[in-house]
MDTraj code that builds the backbone (N, CA, C; nanometers):
import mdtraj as md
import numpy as np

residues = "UNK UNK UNK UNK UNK UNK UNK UNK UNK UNK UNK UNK UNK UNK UNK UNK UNK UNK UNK UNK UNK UNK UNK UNK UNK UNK UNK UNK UNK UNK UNK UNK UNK UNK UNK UNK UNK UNK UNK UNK UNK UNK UNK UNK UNK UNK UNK UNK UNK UNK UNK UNK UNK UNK UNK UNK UNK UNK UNK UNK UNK UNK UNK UNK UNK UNK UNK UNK UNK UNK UNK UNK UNK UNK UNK UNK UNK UNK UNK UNK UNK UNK UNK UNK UNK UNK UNK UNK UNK UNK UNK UNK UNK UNK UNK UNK UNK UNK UNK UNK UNK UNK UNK".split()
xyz = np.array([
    [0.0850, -0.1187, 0.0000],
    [0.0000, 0.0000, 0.0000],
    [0.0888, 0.1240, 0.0000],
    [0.0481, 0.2696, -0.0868],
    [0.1228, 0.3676, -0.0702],
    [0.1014, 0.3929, 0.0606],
    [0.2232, 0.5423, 0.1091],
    [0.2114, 0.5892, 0.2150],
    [0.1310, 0.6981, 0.2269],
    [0.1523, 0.6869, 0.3369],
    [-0.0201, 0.8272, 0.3580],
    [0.0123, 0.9218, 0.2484],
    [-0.0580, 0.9891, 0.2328],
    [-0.0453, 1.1779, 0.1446],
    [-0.0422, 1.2412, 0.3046],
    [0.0359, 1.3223, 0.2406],
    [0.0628, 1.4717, 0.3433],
    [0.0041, 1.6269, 0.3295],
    [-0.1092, 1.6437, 0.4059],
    [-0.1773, 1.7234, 0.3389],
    [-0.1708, 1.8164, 0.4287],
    [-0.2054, 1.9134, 0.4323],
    [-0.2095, 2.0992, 0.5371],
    [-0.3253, 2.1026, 0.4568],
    [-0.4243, 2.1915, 0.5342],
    [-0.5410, 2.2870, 0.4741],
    [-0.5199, 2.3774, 0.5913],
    [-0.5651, 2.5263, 0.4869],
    [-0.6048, 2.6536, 0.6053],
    [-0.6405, 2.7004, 0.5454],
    [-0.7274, 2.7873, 0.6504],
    [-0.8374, 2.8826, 0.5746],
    [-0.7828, 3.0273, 0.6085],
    [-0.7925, 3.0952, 0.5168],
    [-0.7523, 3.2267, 0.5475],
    [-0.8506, 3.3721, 0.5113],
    [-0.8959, 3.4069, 0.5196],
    [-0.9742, 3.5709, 0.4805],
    [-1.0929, 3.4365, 0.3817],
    [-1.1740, 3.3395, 0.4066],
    [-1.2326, 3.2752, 0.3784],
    [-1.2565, 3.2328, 0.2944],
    [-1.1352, 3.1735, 0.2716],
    [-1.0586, 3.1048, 0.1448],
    [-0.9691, 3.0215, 0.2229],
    [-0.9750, 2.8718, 0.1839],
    [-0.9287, 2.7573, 0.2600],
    [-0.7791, 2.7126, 0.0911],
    [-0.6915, 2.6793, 0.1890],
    [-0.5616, 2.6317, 0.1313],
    [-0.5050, 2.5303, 0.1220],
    [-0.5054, 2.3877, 0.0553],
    [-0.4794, 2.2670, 0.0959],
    [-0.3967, 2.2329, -0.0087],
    [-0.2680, 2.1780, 0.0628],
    [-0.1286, 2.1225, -0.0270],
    [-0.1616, 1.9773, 0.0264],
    [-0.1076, 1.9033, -0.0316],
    [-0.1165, 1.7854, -0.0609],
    [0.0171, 1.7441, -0.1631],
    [0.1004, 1.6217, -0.1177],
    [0.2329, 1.5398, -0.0938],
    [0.1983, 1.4147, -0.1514],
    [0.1539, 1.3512, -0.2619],
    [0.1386, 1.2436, -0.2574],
    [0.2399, 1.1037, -0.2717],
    [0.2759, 0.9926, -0.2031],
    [0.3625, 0.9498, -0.2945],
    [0.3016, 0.8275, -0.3671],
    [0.3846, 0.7901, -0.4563],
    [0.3755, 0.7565, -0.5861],
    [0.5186, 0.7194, -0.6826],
    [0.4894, 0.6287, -0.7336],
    [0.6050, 0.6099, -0.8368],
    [0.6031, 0.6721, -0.9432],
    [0.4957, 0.6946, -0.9817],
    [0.4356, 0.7535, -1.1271],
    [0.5744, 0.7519, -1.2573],
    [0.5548, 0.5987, -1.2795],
    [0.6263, 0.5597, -1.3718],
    [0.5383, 0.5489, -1.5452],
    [0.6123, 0.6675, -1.6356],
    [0.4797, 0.7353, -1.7341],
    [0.4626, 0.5750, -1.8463],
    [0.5538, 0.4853, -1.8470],
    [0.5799, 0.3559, -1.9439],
    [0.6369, 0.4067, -2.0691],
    [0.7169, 0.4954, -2.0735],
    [0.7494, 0.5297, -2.1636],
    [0.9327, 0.4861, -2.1747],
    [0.9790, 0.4793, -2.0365],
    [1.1513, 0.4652, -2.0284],
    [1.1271, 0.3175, -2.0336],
    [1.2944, 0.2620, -2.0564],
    [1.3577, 0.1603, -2.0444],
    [1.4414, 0.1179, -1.9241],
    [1.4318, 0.0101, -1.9013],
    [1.5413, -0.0774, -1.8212],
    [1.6838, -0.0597, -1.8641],
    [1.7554, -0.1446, -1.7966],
    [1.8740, -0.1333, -1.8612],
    [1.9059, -0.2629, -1.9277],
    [1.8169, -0.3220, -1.9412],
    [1.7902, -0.4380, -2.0618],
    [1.7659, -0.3928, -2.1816],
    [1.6849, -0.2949, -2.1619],
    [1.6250, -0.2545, -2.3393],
    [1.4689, -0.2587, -2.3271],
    [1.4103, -0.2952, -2.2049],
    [1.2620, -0.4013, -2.2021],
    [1.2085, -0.2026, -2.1051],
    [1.0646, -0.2204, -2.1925],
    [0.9950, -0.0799, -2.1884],
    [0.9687, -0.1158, -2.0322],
    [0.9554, -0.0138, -1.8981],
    [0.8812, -0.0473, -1.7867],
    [0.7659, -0.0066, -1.8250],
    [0.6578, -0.1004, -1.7444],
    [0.4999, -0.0404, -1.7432],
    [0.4785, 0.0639, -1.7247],
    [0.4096, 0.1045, -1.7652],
    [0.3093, 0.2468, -1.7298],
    [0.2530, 0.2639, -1.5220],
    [0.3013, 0.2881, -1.4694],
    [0.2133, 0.3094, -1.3197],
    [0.1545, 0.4331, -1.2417],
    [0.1045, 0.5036, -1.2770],
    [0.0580, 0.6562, -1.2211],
    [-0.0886, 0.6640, -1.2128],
    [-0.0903, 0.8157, -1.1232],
    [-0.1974, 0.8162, -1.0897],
    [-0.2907, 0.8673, -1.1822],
    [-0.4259, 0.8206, -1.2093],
    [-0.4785, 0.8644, -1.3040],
    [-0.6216, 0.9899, -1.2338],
    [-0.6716, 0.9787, -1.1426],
    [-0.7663, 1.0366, -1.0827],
    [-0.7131, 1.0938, -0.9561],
    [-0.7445, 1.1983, -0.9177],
    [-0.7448, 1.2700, -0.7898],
    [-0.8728, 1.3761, -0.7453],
    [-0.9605, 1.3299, -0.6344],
    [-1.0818, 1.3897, -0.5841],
    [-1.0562, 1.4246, -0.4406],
    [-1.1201, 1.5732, -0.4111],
    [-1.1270, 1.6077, -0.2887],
    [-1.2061, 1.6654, -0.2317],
    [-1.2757, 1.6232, -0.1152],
    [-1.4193, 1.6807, -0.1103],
    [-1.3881, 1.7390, 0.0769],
    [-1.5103, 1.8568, 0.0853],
    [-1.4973, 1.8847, 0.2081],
    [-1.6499, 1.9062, 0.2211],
    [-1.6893, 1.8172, 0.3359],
    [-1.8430, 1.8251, 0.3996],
    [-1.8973, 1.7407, 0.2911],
    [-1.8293, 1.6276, 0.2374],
    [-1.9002, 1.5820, 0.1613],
    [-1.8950, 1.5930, -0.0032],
    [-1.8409, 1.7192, -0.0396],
    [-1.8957, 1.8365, -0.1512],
    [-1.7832, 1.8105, -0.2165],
    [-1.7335, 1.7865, -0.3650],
    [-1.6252, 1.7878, -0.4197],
    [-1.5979, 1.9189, -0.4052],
    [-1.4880, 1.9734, -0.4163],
    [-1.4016, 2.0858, -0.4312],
    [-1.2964, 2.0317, -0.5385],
    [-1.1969, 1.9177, -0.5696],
    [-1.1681, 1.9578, -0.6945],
    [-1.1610, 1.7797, -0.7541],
    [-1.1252, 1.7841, -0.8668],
    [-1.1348, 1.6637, -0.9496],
    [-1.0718, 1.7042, -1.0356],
    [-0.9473, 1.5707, -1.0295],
    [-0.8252, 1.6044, -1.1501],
    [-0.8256, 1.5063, -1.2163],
    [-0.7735, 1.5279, -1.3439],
    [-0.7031, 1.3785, -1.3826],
    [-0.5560, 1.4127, -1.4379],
    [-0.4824, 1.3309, -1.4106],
    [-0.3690, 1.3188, -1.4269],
    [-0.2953, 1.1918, -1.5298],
    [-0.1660, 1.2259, -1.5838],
    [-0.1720, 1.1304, -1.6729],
    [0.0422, 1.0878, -1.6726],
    [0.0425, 1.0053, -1.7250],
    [0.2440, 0.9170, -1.6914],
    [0.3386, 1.0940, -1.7214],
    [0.2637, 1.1905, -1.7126],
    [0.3369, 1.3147, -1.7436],
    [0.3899, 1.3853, -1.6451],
    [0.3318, 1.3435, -1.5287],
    [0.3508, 1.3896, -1.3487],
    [0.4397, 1.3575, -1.3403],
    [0.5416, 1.4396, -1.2651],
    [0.6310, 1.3630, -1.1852],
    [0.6168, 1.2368, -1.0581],
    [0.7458, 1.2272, -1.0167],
    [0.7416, 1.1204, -0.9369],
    [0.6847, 1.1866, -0.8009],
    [0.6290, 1.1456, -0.7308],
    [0.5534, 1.2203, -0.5931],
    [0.5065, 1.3119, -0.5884],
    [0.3793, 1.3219, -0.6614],
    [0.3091, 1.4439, -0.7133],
    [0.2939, 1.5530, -0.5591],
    [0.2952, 1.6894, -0.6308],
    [0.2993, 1.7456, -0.5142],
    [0.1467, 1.8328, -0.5989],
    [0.0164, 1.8994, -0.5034],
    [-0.0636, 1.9174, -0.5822],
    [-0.1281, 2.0747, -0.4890],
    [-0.1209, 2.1645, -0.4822],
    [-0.1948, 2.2574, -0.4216],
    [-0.3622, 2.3258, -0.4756],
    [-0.4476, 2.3691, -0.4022],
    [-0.5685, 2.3850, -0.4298],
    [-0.6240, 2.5028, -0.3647],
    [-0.7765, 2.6085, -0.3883],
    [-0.8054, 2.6329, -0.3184],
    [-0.9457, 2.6194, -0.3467],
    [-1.0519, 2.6228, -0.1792],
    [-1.1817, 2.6853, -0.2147],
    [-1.2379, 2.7620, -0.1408],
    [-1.3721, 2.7894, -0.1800],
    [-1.4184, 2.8866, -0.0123],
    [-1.5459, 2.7813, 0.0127],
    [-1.5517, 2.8495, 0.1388],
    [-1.6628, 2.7473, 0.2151],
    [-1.6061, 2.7185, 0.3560],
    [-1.4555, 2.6525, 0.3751],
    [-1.4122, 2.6054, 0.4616],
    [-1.4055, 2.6787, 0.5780],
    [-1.4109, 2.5845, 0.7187],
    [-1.4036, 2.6464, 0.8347],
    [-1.3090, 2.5804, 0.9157],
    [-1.2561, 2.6760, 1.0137],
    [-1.1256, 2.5675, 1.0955],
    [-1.2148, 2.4514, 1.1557],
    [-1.1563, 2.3627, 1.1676],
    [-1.1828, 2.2168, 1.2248],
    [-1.2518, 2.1021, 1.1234],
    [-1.3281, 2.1780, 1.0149],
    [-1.3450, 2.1059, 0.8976],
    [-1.2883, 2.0001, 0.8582],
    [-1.3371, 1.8861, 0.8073],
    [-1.2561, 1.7580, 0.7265],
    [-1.2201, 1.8032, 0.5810],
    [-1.1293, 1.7715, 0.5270],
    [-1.1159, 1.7508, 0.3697],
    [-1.0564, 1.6435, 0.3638],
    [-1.0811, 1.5716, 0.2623],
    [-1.0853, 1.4356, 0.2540],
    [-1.0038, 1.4259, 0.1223],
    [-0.8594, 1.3650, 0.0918],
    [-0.8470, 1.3589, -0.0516],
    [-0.7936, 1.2142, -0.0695],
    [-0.8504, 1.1282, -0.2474],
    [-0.8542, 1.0734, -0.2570],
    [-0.8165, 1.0327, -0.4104],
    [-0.6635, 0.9036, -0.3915],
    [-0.6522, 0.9330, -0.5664],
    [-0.6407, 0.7583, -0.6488],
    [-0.6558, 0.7823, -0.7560],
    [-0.6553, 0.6565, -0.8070],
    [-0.5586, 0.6251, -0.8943],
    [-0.4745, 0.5087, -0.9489],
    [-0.4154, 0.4565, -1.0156],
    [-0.4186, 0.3645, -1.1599],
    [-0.3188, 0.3239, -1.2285],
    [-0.3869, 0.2946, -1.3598],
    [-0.3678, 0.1526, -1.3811],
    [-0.2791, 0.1206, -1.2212],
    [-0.3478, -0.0632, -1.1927],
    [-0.4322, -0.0637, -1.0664],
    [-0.4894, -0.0165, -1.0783],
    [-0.6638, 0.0329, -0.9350],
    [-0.5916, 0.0122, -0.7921],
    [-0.4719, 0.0827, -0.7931],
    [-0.4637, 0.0709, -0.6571],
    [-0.5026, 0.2373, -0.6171],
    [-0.5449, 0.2785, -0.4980],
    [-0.5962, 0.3929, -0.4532],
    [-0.5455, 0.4493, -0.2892],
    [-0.5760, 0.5673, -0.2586],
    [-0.5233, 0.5989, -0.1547],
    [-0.6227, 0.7249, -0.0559],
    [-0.6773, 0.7088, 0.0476],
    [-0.7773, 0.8376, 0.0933],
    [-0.6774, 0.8301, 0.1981],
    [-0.6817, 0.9846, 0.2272],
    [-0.6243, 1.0529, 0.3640],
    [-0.7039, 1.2006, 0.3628],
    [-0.7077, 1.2137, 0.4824],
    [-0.8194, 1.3559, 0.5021],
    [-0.7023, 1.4520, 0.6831],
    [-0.7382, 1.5868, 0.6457],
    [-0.6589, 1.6367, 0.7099],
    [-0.7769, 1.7489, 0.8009],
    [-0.7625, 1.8002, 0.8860],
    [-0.8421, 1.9453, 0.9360],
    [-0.7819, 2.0231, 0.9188],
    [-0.8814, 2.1345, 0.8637],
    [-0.8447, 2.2871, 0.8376],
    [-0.8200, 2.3476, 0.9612],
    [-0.7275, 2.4043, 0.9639],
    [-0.6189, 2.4404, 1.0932],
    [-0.6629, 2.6425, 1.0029],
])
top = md.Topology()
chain = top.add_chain()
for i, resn in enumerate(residues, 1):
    res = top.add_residue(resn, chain, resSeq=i)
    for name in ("N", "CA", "C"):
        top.add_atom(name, md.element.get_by_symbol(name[0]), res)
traj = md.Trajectory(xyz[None], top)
């Protein structure tokens, strides 16, 4: 299983701020070994984040990311102590949720 995501949210002049760390190999299948033999394709293809329920954003992403996507966002709505919840998917279905409070 990946490791957690590392996320901060804050809200500021009422407008909430959430970085997010994900890791990931995000290998695009495009390089070689040092055989000659193509590696698979492994990255994340979906990323959703919702607070109170409510999406706030929806990405898709594609083998063009770097390795340990790093991803920042904002919305309004948020209040300190709030959940945001983020959640991403892969392009062999492995997936990952971690949720942080707005500080």
């Amino acid at each position: 299983m990946a490791d957690p995501m590392r996320i901060r949210a804050a809200v500021a002049d009422g407008e909430t701020t959430v970085r997010v760390l994900m890791s990931h190999v995000m290998e695009p299948g495009t390089r070689r070994d040092a055989a000659g033999n193509l590696i698979p394709g492994h990255f994340i293809t979906n990323v959703d984040a919702t607070h109170n329920g409510k999406t706030v954003l929806s990405a898709q992403f594609t083998g063009a990311v770097a390795q340990n996507p790093f991803l920042s966002f904002k919305f309004k709505g948020g209040a300190k102590g709030d959940k945001v919840v983020v959640k991403w998917s892969d392009n062999k279905g492995d997936s990952r949720t971690d949720e942080a409070t707005i500080a």
